[in-house]
C-alpha positions as CSV (number, residue, x, y, z in Angstrom):
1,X,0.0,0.0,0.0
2,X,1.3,3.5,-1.0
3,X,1.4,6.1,1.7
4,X,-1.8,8.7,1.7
5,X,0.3,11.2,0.1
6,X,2.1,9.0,-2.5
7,X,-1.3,8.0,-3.8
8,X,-2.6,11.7,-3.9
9,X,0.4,13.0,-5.9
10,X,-0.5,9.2,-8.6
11,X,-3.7,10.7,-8.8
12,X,-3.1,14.5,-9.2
13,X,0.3,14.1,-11.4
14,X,-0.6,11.1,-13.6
15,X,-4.7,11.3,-13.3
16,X,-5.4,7.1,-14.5
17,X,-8.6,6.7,-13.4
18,X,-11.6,4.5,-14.4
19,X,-15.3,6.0,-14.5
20,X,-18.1,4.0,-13.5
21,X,-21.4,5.7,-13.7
22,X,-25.1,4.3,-12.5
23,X,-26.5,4.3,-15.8
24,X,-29.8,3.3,-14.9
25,X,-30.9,6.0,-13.0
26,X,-32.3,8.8,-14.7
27,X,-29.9,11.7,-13.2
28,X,-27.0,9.3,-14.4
29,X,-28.5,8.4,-17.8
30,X,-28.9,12.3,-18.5
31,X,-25.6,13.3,-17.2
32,X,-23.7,10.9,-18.2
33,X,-21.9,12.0,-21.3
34,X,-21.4,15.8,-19.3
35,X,-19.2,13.9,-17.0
36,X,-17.5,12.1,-19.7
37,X,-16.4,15.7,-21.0
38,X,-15.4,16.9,-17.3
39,X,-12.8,14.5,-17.0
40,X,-11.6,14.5,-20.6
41,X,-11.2,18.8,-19.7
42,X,-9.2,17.7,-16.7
43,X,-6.5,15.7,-18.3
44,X,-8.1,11.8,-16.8
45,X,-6.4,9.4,-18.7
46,X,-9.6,7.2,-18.2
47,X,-8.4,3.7,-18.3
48,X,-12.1,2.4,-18.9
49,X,-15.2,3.6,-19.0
50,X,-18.4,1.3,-17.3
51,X,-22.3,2.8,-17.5
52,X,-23.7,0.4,-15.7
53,X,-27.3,0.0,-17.2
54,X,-28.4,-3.3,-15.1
55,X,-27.7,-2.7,-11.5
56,X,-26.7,-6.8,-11.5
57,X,-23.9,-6.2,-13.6
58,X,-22.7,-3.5,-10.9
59,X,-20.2,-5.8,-8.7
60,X,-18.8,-7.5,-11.9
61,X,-18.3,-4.0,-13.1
62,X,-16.9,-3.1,-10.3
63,X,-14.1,-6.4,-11.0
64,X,-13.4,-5.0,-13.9
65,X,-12.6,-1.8,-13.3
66,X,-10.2,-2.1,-10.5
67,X,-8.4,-4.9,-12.6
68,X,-7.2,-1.9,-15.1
69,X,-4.8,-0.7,-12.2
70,X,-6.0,2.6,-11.8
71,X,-5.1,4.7,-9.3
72,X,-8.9,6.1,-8.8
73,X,-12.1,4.4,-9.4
74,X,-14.3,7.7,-9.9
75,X,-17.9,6.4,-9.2
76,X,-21.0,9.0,-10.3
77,X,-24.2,7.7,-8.8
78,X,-26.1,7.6,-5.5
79,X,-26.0,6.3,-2.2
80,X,-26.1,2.2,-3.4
81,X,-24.0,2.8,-5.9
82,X,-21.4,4.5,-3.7
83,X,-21.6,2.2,-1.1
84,X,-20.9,-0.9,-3.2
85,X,-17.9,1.0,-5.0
86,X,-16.7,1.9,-1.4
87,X,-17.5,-2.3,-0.1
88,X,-15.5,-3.4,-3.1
89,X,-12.5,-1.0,-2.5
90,X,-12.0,-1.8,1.4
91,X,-8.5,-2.2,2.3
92,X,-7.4,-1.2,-1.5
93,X,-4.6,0.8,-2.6
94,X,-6.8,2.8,-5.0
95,X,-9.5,5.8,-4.0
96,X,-12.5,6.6,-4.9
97,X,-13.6,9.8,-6.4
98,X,-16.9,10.6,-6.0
99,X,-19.7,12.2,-8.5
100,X,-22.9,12.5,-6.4
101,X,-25.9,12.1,-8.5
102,X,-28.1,10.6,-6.2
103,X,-31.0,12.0,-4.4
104,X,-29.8,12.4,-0.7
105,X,-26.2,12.0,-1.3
106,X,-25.6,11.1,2.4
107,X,-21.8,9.7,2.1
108,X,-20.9,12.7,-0.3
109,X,-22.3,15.2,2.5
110,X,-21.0,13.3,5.1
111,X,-17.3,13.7,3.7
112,X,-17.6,17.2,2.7
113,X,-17.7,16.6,-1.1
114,X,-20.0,19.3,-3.4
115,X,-23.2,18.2,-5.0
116,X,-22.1,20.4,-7.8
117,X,-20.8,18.1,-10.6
118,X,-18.0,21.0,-11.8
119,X,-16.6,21.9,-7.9
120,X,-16.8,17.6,-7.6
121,X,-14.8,17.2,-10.3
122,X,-12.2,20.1,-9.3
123,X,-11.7,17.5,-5.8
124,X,-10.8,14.4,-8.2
125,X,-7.6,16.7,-9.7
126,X,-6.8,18.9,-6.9
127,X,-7.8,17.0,-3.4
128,X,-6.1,15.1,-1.5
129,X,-6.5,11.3,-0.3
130,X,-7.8,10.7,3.4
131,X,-9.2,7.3,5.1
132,X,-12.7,6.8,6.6
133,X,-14.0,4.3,8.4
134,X,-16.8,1.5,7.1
135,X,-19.3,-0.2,8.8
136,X,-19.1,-4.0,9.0
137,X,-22.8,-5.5,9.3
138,X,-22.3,-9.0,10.2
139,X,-19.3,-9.8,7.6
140,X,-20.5,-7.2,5.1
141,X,-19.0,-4.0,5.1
142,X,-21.2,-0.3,4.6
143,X,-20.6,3.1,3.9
144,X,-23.7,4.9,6.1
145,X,-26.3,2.9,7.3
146,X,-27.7,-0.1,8.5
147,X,-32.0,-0.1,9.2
148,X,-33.7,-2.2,11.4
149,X,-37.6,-2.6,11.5
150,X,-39.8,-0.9,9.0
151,X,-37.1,0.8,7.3
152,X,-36.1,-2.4,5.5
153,X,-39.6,-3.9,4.9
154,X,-39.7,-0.2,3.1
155,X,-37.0,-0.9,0.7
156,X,-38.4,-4.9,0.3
157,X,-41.5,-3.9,-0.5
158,X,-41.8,-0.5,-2.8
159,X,-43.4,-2.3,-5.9
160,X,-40.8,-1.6,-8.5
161,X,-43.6,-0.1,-11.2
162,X,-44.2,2.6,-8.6
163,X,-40.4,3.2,-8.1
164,X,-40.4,4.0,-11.9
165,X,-42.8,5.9,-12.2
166,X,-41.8,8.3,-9.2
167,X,-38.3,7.3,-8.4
168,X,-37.8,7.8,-4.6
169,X,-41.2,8.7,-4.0
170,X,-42.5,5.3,-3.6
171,X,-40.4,4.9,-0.3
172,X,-42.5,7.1,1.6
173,X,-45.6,6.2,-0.7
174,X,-44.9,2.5,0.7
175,X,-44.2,3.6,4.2
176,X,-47.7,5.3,4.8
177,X,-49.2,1.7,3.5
178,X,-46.9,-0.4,5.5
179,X,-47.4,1.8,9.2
180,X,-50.8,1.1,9.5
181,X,-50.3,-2.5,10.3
182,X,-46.5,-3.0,11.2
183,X,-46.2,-4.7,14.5
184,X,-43.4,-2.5,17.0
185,X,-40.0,-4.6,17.9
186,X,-38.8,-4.8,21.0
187,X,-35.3,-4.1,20.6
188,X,-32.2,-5.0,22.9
189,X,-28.8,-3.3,21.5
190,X,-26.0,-4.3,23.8
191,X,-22.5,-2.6,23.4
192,X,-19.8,-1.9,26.0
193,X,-20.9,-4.2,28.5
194,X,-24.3,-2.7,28.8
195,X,-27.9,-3.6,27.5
196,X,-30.3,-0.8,26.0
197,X,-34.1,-1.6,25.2
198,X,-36.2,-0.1,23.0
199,X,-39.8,-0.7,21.8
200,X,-40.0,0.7,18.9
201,X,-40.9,0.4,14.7
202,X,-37.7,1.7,13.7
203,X,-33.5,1.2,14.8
204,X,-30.7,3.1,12.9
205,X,-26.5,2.3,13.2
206,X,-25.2,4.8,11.1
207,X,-21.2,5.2,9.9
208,X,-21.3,8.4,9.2
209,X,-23.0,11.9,9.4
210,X,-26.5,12.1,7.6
211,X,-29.8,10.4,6.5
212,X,-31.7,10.7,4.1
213,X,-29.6,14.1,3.2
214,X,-30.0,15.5,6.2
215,X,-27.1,15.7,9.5
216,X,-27.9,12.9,11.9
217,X,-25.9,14.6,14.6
218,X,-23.8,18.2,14.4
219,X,-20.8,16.1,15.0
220,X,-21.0,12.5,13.9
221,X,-18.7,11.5,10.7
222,X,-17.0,8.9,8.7
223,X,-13.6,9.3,10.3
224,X,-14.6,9.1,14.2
225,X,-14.1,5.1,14.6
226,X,-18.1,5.7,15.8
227,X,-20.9,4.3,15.4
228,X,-24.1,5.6,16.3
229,X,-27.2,3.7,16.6
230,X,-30.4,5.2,17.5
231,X,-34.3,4.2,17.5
232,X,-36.9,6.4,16.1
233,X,-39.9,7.1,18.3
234,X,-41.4,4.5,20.4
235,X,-44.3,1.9,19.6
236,X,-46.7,5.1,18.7
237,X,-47.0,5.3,14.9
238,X,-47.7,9.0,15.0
239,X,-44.2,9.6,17.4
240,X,-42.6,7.4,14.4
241,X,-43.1,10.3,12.0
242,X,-43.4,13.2,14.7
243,X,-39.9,11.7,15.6
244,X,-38.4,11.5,11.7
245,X,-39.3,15.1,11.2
246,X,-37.7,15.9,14.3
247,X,-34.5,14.1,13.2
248,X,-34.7,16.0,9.9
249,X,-35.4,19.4,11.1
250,X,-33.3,19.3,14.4
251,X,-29.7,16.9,13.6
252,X,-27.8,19.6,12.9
253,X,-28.2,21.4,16.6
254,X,-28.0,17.5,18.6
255,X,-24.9,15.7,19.5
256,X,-23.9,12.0,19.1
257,X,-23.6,12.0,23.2
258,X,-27.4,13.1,24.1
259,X,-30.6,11.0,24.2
260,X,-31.5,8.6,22.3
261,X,-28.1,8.4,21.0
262,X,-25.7,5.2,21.1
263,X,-22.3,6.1,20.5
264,X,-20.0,2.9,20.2
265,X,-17.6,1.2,17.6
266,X,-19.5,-2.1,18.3
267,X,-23.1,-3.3,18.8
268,X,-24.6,-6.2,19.1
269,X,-28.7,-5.5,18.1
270,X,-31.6,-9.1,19.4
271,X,-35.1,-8.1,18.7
272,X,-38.2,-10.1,20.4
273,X,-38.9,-11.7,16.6
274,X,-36.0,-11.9,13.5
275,X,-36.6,-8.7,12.1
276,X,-35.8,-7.5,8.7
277,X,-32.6,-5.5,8.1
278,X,-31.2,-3.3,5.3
279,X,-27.8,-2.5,4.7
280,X,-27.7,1.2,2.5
281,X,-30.5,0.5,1.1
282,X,-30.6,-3.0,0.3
283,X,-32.4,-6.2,1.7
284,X,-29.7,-7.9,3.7
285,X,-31.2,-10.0,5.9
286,X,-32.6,-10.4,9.7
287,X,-31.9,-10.0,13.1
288,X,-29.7,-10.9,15.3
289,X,-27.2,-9.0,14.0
290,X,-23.4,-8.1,15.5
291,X,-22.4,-4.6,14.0
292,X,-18.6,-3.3,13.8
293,X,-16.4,-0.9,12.3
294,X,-13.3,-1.2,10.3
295,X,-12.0,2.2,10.9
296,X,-9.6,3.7,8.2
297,X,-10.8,1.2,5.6
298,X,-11.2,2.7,2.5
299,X,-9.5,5.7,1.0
300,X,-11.0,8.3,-0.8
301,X,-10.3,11.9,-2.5
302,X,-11.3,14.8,-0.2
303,X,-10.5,18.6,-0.7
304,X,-7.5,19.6,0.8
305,X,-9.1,21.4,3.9
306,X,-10.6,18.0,5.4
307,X,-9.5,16.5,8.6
308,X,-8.1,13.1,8.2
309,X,-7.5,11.8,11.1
């Protein structure tokens, strides 16, 4: 493995990179050949190009690309996307460059990188590299979350006809129909030698520092060997979404160490029944479920005023 500075000056000097974009979505459909010409303009010698139109081809993309010996794997897409680049590139001695062109952008946010394609670009050729930390969800690394409870029948469930025809509208669309008659969990998270309980429709363990493209927590990151889990309301359906607005409105004022916050780089999460779980977005699963960190796991290019610690 090259040092964190002898990578950046590979990438900034000789720019080999390989592009992998989520085709399939619309955003990346649309702006895919504009990001094509971005890195053309700043001098990538792109080593291969992969616009993933089948999200199954995704992981054996993701083979091939880092088999071309690049230095970066620049990855334009959202959060699933993202998250499998960064799974695939754990422990790797090439970065990843990121192109947010996702909805909520959560892992972009959380590492300080713009939404705007031309000031993400201008990170890929004059950043630097740093290491965060990923999650590690039974054997199974992640970049941001892991949802327990209705989050994950959410994301099992969405019929995929709706999901085209309103893109990430049909998660909420599907959660309205799914609260009426989900069952609350009874939830016992035990980390550091103590046991927590909750009763509750909803558990969080996030590796980083926002949801759904909000801030979880004014000072939870990638890069603070933390997790944090936390439940959403109680068994109440209406303190569920009284609670998720809350979250949303309010993450930026809380801290990681207040109420209902778990802050830990280990957890293990038992539930009264085996309960669904998703991991970023994607079925993975059910309770019980041990959850770890593997901090300073994957490197990626950050602008040169982040703190990499």
């Amino acid at each position: 493995m090259r040092t964190k500075p002898e990578l950046t000056t590979a990438i900034v000097t000789g720019r080999r990179a390989v592009l992998l974009v989520n085709a399939h979505s619309r955003r990346g459909r649309r702006l895919y050949a504009g990001v094509r010409q971005r890195l053309d303009a700043a001098g990538f010698e792109l080593l291969g190009v992969f616009p993933v139109d089948d999200p199954r081809e995704l992981g054996g993309s993701l083979e091939a690309a880092t088999d071309l010996g690049p230095d970066l794997l620049i990855v334009g897409g959202g959060d699933g996307t993202i998250g499998a680049a960064a799974r695939h590139l754990a422990h790797r001695d090439v970065a990843l460059g990121l192109l947010p062109l996702g909805t909520t952008n959560n892992f972009a946010r959380t590492l300080g990188i713009p939404l705007d394609l031309d000031a993400a670009v201008a990170i890929l050729t004059g950043g630097k590299v740093i290491d965060v930390d990923l999650g590690i969800a039974g054997d199974l690394p992640f970049a941001n979350h892991v949802g327990i409870g209705l989050s994950a029948e959410i994301f099992a469930k969405a019929p995929p006809r709706l999901k085209k025809v309103i893109g990430r509208l049909a998660y909420p669309a599907t959660a309205l129909a799914l609260l009426t008659q989900h069952r609350p969990m009874r939830v016992t998270v035990r980390a550091d030698g103590r046991s927590h309980e909750y009763l509750t429709h909803q558990l969080y363990v996030a590796n980083g520092g926002f949801h759904a493209g909000r801030p979880i927590t004014a000072d939870a990151d990638a890069d603070d060997r933390l997790l944090v889990a936390y439940p959403v309301g109680d068994a109440n359906r209406v303190r569920l979404l009284r609670e998720t607005a809350r979250n949303a409105a309010t993450g930026h004022l809380r801290s990681h160490g207040e109420e209902p916050f778990l802050a830990t780089d280990e957890i293990l999460v038992e539930t009264d029944r085996p309960v669904p779980v998703e991991v970023d977005g994607e079925p993975r699963g059910y309770t019980p479920l041990r959850i770890g960190l593997a901090g300073n796991a994957l490197r990626v290019m950050a602008s040169l005023d982040t703190i990499d610690r």
